[in-house]
Legacy VTK file of the C-alpha trace (Angstrom):
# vtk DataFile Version 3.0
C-alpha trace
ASCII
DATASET POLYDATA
POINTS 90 float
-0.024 -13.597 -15.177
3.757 -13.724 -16.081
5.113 -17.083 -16.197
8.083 -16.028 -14.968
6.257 -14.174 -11.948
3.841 -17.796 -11.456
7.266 -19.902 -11.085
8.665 -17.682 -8.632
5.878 -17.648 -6.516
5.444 -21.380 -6.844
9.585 -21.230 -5.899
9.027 -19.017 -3.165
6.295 -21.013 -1.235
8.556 -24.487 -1.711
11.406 -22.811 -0.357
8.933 -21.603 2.631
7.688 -25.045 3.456
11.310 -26.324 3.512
12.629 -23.111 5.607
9.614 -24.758 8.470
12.665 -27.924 8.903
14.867 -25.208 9.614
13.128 -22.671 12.075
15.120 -22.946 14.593
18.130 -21.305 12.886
15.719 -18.589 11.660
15.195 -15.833 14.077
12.086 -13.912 13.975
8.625 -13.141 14.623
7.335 -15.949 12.265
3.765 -17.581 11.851
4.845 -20.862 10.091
1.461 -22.135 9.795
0.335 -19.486 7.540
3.251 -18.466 5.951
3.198 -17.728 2.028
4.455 -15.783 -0.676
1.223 -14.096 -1.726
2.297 -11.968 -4.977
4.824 -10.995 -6.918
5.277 -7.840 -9.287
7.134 -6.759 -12.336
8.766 -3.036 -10.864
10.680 -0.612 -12.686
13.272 0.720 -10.775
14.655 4.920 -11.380
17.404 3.341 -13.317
15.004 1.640 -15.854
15.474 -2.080 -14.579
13.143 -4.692 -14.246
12.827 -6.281 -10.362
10.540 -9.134 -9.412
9.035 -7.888 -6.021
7.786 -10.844 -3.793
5.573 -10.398 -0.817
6.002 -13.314 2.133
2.873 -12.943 4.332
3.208 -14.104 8.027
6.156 -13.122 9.179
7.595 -9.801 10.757
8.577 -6.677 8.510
12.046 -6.708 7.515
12.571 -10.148 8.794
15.906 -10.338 7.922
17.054 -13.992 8.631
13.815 -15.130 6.720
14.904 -12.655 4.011
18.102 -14.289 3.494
17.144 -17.796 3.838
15.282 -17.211 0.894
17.337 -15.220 -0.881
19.627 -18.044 -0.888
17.449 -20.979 -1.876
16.553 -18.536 -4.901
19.994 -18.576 -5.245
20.777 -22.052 -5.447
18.056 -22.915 -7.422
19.515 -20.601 -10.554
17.404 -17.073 -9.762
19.112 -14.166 -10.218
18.898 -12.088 -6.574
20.104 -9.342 -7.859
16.555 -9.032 -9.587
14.157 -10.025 -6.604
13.429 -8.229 -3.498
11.358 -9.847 -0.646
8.678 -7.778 1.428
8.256 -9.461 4.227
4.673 -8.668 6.246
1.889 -9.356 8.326
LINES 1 91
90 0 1 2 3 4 5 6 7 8 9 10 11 12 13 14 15 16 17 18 19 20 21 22 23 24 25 26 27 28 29 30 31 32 33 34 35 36 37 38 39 40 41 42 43 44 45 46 47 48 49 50 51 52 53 54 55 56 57 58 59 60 61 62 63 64 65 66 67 68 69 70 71 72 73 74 75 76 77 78 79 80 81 82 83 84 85 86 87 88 89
């Protein structure tokens, strides 16, 4: 696997633990006992650019608050968001 695709995960599922301290200002259908990033993917978008894909298991489709809490972490911790999408699912 990627190392670049084993950090994010690893990112990912730190950034979930932490988001459990602040569920309450996450809105959603959420199952914060078994949440977790489960894979990521190398995609090729139509244009020709690469995208990391990362799939959250345990919470709602399109959970959108979720989404953007981790979006940001990513953020902050020096990932480019412009490159990852999250899949949220059940």
């Amino acid at each position: 696997m990627n190392k670049k695709k084993v950090k994010l995960e690893l990112a990912v599922n730190d950034i979930l633990k932490d988001a459990q301290k602040d569920k309450d200002k996450i809105n959603g259908s959420i199952n914060w006992g078994d949440l977790q990033c489960v894979s990521v993917e190398m995609i090729t978008d139509s244009e020709g650019n690469n995208k990391y894909r990362v799939y959250v298991e345990e919470a709602e489709p399109d959970c959108k608050e979720l989404i953007e809490y981790i979006e940001d972490e990513l953020f902050l911790s020096g990932w480019n968001d412009n490159i990852i999408e999250i899949i949220t699912e059940w």
